[in-house]
C-alpha positions as MATLAB code, in Angstrom:
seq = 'XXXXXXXXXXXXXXXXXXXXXXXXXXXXXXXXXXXXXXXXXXXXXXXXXXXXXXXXXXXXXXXXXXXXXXXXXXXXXXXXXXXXXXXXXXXXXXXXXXXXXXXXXXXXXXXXXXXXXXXXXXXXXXXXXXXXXXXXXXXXXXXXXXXXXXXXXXXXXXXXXXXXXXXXXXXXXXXXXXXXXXXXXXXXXXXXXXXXXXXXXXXXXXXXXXXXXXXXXXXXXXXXXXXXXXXXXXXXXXXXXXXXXXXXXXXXXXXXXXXXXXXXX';
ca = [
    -212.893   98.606  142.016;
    -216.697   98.448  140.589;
    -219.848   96.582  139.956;
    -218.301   96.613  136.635;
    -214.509   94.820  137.328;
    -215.744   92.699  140.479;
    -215.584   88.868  140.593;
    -216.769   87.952  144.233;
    -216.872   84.781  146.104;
    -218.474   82.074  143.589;
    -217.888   84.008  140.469;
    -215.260   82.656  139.327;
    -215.806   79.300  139.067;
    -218.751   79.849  137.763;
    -216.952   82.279  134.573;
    -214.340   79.376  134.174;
    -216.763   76.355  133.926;
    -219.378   78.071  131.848;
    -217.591   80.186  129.793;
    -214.154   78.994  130.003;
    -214.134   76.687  127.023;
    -217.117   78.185  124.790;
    -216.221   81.512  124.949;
    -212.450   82.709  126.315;
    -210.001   79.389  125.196;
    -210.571   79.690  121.250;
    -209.153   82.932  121.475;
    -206.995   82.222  124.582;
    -205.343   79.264  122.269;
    -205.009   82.347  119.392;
    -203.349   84.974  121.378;
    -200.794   82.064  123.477;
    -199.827   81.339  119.955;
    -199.038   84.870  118.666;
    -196.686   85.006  122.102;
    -194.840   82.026  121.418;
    -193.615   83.791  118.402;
    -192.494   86.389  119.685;
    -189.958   84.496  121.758;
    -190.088   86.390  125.074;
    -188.818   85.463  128.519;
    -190.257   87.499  130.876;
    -194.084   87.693  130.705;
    -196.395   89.650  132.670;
    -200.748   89.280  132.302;
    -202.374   91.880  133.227;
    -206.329   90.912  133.982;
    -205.476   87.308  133.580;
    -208.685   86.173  135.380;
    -209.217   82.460  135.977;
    -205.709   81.896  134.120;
    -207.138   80.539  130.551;
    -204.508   82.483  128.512;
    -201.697   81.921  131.172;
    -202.502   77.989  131.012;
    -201.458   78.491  127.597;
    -198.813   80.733  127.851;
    -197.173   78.620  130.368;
    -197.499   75.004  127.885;
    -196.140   77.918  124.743;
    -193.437   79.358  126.431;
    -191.912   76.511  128.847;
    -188.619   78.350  129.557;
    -189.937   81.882  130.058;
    -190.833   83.642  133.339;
    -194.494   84.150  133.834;
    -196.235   86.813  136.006;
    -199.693   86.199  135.994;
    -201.847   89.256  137.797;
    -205.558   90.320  138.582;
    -207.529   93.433  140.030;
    -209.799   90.654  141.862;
    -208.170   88.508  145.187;
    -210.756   86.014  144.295;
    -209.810   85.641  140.541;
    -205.930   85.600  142.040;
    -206.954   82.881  144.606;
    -209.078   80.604  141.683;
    -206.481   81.151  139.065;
    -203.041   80.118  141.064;
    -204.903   76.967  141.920;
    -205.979   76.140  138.522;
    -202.541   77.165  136.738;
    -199.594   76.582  139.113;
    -195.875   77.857  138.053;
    -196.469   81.379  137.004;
    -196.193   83.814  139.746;
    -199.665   85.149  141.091;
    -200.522   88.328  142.647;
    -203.340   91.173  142.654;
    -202.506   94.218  140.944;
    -204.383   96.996  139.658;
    -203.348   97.091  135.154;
    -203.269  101.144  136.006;
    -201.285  101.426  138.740;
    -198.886   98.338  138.274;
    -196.585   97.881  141.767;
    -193.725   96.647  139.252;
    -190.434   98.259  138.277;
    -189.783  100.265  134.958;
    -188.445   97.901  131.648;
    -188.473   94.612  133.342;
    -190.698   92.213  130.415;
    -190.132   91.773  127.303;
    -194.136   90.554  126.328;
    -197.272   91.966  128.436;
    -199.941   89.880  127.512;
    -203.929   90.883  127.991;
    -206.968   89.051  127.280;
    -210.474   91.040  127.126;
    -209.075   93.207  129.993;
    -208.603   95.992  128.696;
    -212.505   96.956  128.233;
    -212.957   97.031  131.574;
    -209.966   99.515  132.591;
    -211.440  103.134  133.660;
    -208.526  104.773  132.561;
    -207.268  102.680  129.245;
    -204.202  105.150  128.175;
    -203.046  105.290  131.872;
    -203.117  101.707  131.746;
    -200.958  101.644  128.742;
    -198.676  103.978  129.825;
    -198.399  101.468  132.794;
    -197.255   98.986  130.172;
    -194.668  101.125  128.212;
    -193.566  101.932  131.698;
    -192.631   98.000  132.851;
    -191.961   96.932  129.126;
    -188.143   96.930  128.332;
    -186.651   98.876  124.988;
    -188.635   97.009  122.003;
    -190.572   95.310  124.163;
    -194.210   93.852  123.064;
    -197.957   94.544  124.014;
    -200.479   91.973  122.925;
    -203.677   91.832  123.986;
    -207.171   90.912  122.631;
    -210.911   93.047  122.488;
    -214.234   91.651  121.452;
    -216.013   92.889  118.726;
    -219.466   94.487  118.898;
    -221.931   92.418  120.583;
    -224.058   91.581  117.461;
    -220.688   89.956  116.040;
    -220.864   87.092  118.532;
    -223.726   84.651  118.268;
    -223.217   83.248  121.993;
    -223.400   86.388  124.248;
    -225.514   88.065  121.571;
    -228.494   85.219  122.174;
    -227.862   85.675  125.973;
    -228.659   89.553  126.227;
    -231.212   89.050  123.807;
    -232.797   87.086  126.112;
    -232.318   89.155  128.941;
    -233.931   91.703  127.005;
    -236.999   89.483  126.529;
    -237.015   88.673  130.068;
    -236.174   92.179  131.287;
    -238.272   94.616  128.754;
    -238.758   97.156  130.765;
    -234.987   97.547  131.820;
    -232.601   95.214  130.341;
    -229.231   95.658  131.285;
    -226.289   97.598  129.432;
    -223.303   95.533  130.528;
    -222.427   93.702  127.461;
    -222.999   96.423  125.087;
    -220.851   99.106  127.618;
    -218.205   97.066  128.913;
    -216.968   93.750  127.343;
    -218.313   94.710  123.805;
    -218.030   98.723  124.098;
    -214.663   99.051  122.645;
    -214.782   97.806  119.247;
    -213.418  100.745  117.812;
    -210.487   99.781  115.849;
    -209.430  103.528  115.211;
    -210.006  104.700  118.785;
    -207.774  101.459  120.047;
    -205.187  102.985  118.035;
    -205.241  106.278  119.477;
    -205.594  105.367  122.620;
    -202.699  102.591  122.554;
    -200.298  105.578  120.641;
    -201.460  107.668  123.228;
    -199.876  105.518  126.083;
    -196.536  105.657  124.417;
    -196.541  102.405  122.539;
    -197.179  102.024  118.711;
    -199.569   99.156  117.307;
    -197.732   97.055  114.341;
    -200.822   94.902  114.277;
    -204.521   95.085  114.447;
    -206.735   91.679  113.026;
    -209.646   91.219  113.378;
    -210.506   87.758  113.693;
    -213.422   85.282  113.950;
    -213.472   82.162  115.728;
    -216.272   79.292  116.586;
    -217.622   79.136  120.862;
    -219.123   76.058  121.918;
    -221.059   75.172  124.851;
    -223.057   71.902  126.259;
    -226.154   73.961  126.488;
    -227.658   77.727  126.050;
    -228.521   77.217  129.877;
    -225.007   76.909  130.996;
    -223.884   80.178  128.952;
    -226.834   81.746  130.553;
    -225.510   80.674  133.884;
    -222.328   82.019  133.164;
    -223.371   85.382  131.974;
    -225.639   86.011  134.802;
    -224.112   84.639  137.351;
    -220.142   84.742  136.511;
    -220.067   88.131  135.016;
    -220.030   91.259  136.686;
    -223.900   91.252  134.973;
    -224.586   89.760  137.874;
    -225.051   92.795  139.968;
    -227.068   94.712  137.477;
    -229.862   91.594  137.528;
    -229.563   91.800  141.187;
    -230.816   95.417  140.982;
    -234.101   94.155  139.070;
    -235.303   91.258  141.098;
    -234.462   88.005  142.495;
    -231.529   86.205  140.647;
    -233.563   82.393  141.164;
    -236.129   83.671  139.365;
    -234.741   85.311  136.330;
    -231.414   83.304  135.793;
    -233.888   80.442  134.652;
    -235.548   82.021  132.582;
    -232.891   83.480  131.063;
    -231.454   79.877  130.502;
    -235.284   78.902  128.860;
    -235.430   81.877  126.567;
    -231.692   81.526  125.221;
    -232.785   77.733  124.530;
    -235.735   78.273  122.668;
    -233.703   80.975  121.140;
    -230.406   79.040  120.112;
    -231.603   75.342  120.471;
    -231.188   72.074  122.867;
    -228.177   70.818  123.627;
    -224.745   71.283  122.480;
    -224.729   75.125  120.894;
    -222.122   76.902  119.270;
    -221.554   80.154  117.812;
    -219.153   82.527  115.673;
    -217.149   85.183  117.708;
    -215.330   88.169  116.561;
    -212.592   90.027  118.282;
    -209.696   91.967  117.247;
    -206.164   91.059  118.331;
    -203.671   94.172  118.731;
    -199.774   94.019  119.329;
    -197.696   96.937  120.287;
    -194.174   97.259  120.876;
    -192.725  100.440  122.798;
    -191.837  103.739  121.021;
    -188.198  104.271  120.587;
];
């Protein structure tokens, strides 16, 4: 695990109540939807994080059997509290401790970003899928396609001119490349019969509550630790993103594109 795919201590709270609702459940609410049609009844999540897909996935799919995992113990502990009834547990996406063709739907929601090794990670997910089994997961969009974080890190970079950090831009928004998702995803032994790219609206209370959850509930956190004292330049973060976006409530068009995948035969 690194700097880049660590939720410590506090984190996740702080990702679910800032960012839960304005940025993750308008897509989470998408993607839950695109499983219930698929009818499946054994479902594994793979980076399932503070559970906001798996809340859905468990009110979509009332009869199936859930498996809800996470790199992160602390995103495990946060999540199994939040969204009882699936079965929680840590597990790394590329190295899943799962047997061979036991789920008929994996499910992933802007996880797969973050995964060093992306084709090992799908071959990971041919390997536990069973014969015409599905993959369905979610990526973001370039950064400048999504008026919420987009405001944030270009506030950072007001705040930070002199070293603003890469995080969004190299991690959550780096893989945006609809053409090397498909090579990758063939590459792991599963064949994409769908790739949309979608756009849907983010609201929050306030610009300083998504700058609060950026900084401080995103593994951003530790690259603003590395340039000074997190009191100091989480509020102004917050100011700059308000002047920037407005007061009170704020919303913002997203983009993301939405992949499924069923197993090569």
């Amino acid at each position: 695990m690194t700097a880049d795919t660590s939720w410590l201590e506090s984190m996740p709270e702080v990702y679910d109540r800032c960012l839960g609702l304005a940025v993750f459940a308008p897509f989470g609410a998408e993607l839950a939807l695109r499983a219930a049609d698929l009818r499946p009844t054994r479902v594994l999540e793979i980076a399932a994080g503070t559970g906001i897909v798996t809340a859905g996935l468990v009110e979509a799919l009332p009869d199936a059997e859930i498996t809800a995992t996470d790199l992160n113990p602390p995103m495990v502990d946060y999540a199994s509290t939040r969204v009882p009834g699936p079965t929680w547990r840590v597990a790394d996406a590329q190295a899943l401790d799962l047997d061979d063709d036991v789920f008929d739907l994996v499910v992933c929601q802007f996880g797969v970003m973050f995964f060093p090794n992306r084709i090992g990670a799908y071959r990971e997910v041919r390997r536990v899928l069973e014969p015409h089994g599905s993959f369905l997961f979610n990526v973001w969009d370039t950064l400048d396609t999504s008026e919420l974080p987009a405001a944030v890190y270009a506030a950072l970079a007001e705040v930070l001119p002199d070293n603003p950090p890469d995080f969004g831009t190299r991690i959550p928004h780096g893989y945006a490349d609809p053409t090397r998702i498909r090579a990758d995803v063939q590459a792991g032994g599963l064949t994409v019969e769908e790739l949309d790219r979608i756009e849907l609206v983010g609201t929050s209370p306030s610009a300083a509550q998504l700058a609060e959850g950026f900084c401080l509930g995103t593994p951003l956190r530790f690259q603003l630790q590395e340039r000074g004292d997190l009191a100091e330049i989480v509020p102004k973060v917050a100011e700059v993103t308000t002047r920037m976006v407005g007061e009170g409530p704020v919303e913002g068009s997203m983009a993301a594109y939405v992949v499924r995948a069923r197993t090569a035969l």
